[in-house]
N, C-alpha and C positions, 0 to 999 in steps of 0.2 A: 798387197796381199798375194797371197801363193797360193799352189795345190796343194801345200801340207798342213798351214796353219793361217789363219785370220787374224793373229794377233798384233798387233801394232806395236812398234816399239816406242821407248819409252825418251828414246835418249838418241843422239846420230852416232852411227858407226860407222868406222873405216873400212869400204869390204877390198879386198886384195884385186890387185889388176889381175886382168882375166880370170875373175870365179863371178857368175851371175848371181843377181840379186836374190833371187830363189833358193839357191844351194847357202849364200850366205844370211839370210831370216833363219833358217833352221838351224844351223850352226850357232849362230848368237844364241838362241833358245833354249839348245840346247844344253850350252854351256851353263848359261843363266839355271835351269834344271838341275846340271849336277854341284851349283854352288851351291842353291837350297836345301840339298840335299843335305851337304855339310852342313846349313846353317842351320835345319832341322836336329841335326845329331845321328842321320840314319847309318853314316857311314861304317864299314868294318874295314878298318884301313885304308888298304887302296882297291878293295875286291868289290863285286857286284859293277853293273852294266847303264846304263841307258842308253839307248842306241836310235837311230830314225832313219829311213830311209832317204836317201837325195832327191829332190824331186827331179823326175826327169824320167826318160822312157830307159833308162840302165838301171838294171839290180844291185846298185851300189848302196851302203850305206853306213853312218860315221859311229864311231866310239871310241870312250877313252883312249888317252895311251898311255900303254901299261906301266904301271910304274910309277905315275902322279898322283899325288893326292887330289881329291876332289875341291879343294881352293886353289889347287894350280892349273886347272883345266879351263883353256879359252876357247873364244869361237875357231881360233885359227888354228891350234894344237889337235883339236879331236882329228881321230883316224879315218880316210875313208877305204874302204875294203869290199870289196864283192863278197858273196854269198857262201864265197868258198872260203875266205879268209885271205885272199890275197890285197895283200896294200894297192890302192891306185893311185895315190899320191906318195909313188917312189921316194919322192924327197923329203916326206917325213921321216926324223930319227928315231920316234916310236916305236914300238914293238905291240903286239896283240893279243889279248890274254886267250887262248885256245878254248877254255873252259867257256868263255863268254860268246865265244864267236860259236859252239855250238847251241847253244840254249837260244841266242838270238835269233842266228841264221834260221833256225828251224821257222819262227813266225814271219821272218819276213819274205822265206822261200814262199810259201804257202798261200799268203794271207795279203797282196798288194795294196789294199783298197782299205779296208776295216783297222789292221794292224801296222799302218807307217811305223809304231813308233812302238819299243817294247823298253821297260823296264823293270831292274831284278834289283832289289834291295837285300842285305844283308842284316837290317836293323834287329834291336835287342827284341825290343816288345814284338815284330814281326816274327825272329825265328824261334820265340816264346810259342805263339800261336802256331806256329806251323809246326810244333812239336806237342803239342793235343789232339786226343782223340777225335775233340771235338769240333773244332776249327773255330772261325768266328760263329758266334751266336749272334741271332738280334734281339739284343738287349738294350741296343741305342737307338736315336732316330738315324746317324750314322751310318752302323752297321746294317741296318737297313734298305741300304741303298745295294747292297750284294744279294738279298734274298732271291734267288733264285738265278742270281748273275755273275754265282762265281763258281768258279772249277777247282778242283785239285788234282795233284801230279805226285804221285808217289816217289819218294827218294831212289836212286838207282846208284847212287854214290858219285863222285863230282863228275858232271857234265863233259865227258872227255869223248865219247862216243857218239858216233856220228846217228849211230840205230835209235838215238833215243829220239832224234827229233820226232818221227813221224808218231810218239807216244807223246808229246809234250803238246804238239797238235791237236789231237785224234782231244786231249783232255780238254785243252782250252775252250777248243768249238768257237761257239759265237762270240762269246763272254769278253768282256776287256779285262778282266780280273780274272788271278787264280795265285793258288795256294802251292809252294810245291813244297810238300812234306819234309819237316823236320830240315829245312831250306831256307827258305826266304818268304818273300812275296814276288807277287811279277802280275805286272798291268801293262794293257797297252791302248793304242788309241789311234784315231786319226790323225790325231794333231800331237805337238810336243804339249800342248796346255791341256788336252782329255786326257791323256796317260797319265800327265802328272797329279789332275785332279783324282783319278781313281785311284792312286798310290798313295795320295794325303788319306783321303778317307778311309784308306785300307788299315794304312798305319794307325792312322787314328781310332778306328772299330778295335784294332789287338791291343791299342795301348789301353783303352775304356775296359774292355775286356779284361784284360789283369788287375788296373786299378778294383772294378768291380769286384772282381774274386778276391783279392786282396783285404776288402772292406766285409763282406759277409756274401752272402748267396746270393748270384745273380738272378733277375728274373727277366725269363725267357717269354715275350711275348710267343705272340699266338700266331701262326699260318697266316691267319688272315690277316691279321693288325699289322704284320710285320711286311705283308706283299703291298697293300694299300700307302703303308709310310714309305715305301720302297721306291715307290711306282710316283708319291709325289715329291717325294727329296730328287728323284732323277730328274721329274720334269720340270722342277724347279728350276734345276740347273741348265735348261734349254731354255726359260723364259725370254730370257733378253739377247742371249748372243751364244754362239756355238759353246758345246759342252767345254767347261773351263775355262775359257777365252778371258772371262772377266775378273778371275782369281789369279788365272795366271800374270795376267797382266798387272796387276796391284802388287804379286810378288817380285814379276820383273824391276817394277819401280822401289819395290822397297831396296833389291840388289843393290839397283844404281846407286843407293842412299849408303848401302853397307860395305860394297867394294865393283865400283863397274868395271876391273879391269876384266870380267869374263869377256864381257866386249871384243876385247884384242887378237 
């Protein structure tokens, strides 16, 4: 186990001479994260992020590289880069999506300890939602798990500008979720298996959400019914092992079953 995640692997891996054990768990993980992503359908080409900090006392931290699609992306490919956007492993031939590096950089400037781990999806049913007035409802037991734990972030047009981080902040707050307008979605976590658990179920509450509209008139539980389902869908998911841990890791293995080369 590591400082960033608890989650056990599922399969051995080869980790490269000279990178520690610790830098290489998150890197497997995370790779493993952006193949689900694919294997989910969230992708929008090759655009949208997930990113984690290295563990270790430097501001370092990895992401795609730009350019690949998200079934080509292994433990060994992702980028690592500093805060500012600078590659630290020179010898990658990757490149850096600009856009991604600020929307990231801003939570992991800010945020060490709560936020290691941030991700931005591009998905259908997500940027459906984030172009409503109304955002997610809780109308599921689902979407219930954000009552009162998700933020939103008004569009500012693509993330190109460096002034917006401390607005993407300032929204986030505490929250491992949030909404950014007529955008995406974007979760983050301690770990690469809490991110991606809040990402599932985010996606999952906007795809219910359409499905439901789609069918006839949603019905909008009530303040209270919706804080109370809220409060035991999340504590459910602490029951046995760190937030996600146990999801993530059933997904890791399902990977290894559908393609373990992120491994590499």
């Amino acid at each position: 186990m590591n400082e960033l995640s608890p989650t056990r692997m599922s399969a051995e891996t080869t980790r490269p001479a000279g990178m520690n054990a610790a830098e290489w768990d998150v890197r497997v993980q995370l790779a493993a994260a952006y193949r689900l992503v694919d294997w989910f359908g969230w992708c929008e080409l090759i655009y949208g992020h997930l990113t984690a900090k290295v563990p270790g006392p430097d501001k370092h931290f990895l992401i795609n590289p730009y350019g690949l699609n998200y079934d080509e992306i292994t433990a060994s490919n992702l980028v690592k880069i500093d805060v500012e956007g600078n590659k630290i492993d020179t010898d990658n031939p990757y490149p850096v999506n600009s856009a991604g590096f600020v929307i990231h950089s801003a939570v992991h400037m800010a945020h060490d300890e709560r936020h290691k781990v941030v991700m931005h999806t591009h998905s259908r049913a997500g940027m459906a939602i984030a172009a409503t007035e109304e955002g997610v409802l809780p109308i599921s037991m689902g979407s219930t798990a954000f009552q009162g734990r998700l933020s939103y972030h008004d569009y500012e047009g693509v993330s190109l500008y460096l002034d917006e981080r401390e607005r993407l902040v300032a929204n986030l707050g505490s929250n491992h979720a949030m909404i950014l307008r007529n955008h995406g979605l974007f979760t983050t976590g301690r770990t690469v298996a809490e991110a991606f658990l809040w990402l599932y179920r985010l996606e999952r509450a906007a795809q219910v959400q359409i499905d439901a509209g789609s069918a006839g008139t949603p019905k909008v539980l009530s303040d209270n019914i919706a804080k109370k389902s809220g409060e035991d869908v999340n504590g459910f998911a602490e029951t046995e092992a760190a937030y996600g841990e146990l999801e993530f890791a059933a997904l890791m293995r399902k990977m290894d079953k559908v393609d373990p080369s992120y491994r590499d």
